[in-house]
C-alpha positions as CSV (number, residue, x, y, z in Angstrom):
1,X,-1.2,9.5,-9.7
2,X,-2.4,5.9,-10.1
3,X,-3.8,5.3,-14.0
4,X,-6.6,3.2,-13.8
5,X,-7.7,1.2,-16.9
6,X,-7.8,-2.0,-18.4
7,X,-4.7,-2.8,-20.5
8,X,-2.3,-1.3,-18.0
9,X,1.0,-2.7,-18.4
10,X,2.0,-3.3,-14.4
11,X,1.1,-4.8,-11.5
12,X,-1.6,-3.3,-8.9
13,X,-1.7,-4.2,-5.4
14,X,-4.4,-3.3,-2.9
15,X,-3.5,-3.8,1.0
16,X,-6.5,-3.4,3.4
17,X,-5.7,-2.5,7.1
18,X,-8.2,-3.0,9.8
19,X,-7.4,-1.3,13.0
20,X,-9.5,0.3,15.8
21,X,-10.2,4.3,15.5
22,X,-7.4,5.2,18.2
23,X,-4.7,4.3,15.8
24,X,-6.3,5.0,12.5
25,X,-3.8,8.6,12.5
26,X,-0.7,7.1,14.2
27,X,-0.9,4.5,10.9
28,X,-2.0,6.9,8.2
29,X,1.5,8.8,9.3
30,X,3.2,5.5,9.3
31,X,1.8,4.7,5.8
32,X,2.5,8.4,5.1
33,X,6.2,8.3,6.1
34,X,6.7,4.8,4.5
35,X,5.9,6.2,0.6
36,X,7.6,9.6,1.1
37,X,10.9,8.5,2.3
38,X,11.1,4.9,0.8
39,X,8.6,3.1,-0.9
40,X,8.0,5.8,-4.1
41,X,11.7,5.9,-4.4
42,X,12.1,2.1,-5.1
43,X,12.2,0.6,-8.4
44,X,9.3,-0.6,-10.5
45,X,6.9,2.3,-8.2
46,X,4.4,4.5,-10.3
47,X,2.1,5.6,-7.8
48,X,-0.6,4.9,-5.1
49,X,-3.1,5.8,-3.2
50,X,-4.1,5.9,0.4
51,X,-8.1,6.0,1.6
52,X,-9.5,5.5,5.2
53,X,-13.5,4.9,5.6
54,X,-15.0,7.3,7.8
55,X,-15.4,5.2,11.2
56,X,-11.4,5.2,10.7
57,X,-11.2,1.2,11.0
58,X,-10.4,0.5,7.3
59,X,-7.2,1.7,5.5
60,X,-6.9,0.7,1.9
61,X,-3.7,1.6,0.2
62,X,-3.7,1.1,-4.2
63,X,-0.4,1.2,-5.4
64,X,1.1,0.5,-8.7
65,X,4.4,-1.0,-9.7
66,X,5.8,-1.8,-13.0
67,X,6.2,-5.6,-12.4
68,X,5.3,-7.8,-9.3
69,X,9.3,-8.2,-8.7
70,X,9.3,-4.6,-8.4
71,X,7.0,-4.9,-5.6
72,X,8.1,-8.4,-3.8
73,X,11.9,-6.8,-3.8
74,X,10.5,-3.5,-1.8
75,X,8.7,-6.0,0.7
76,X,12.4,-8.1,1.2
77,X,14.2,-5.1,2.0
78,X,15.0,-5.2,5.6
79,X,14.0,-1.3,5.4
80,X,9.6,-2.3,4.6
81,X,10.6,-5.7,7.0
82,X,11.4,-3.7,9.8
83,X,8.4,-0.8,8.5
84,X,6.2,-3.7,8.4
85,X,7.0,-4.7,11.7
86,X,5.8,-1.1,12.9
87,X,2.9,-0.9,10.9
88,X,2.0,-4.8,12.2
89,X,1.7,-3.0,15.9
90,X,-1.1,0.0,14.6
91,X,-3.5,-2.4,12.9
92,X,-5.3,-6.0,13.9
93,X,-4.1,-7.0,10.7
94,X,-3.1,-6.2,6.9
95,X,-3.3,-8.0,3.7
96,X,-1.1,-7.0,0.5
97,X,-3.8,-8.6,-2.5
98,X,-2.3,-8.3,-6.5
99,X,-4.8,-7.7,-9.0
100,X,-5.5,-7.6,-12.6
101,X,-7.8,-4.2,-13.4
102,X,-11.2,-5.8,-14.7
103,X,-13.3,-3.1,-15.8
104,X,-13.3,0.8,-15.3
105,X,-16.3,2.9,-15.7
């Protein structure tokens, strides 16, 4: 489960996904898929989190790694390249942001 707070000792990464409503499933399975059988078991992953607005044109996925090399070495695997390549087909287009946690009310 993500651990949101100031302080935290890691890296966060949100990815927004814009896609049209007929592929908002066929991505959230690909997303789906993509944590279960590889991305939660690479190094450096705590946890994340997947969200869809409700016209099902948005996906944002928070996730959590222990250091940004954690994250950048899942992204160079040729397993996420060729994932990525997948996932580039279901949306109009994605973009991994890192952040810094701010503030937390």
């Amino acid at each position: 489960m993500p651990d949101i707070r100031t302080g935290l000792q890691g890296q966060t990464v949100i990815t927004t996904f814009e896609l049209s409503p007929g592929t908002a499933q066929d991505l959230m399975e690909a997303l789906e898929d993509a944590y279960r059988d590889f991305i939660s078991k690479q190094p450096g992953f705590i946890a994340a989190g997947l969200h869809m607005n409700d016209a099902q044109t948005r996906i944002c996925n928070y996730s959590q790694w222990q250091r940004r090399e954690d994250y950048q070495a899942m992204l160079r695997s040729p397993e996420m390249r060729q994932r990525n390549k997948v996932i580039a087909t279901l949306c109009r287009s994605f973009e991994p942001v890192m952040y810094e946690v701010a503030a937390v009310f």
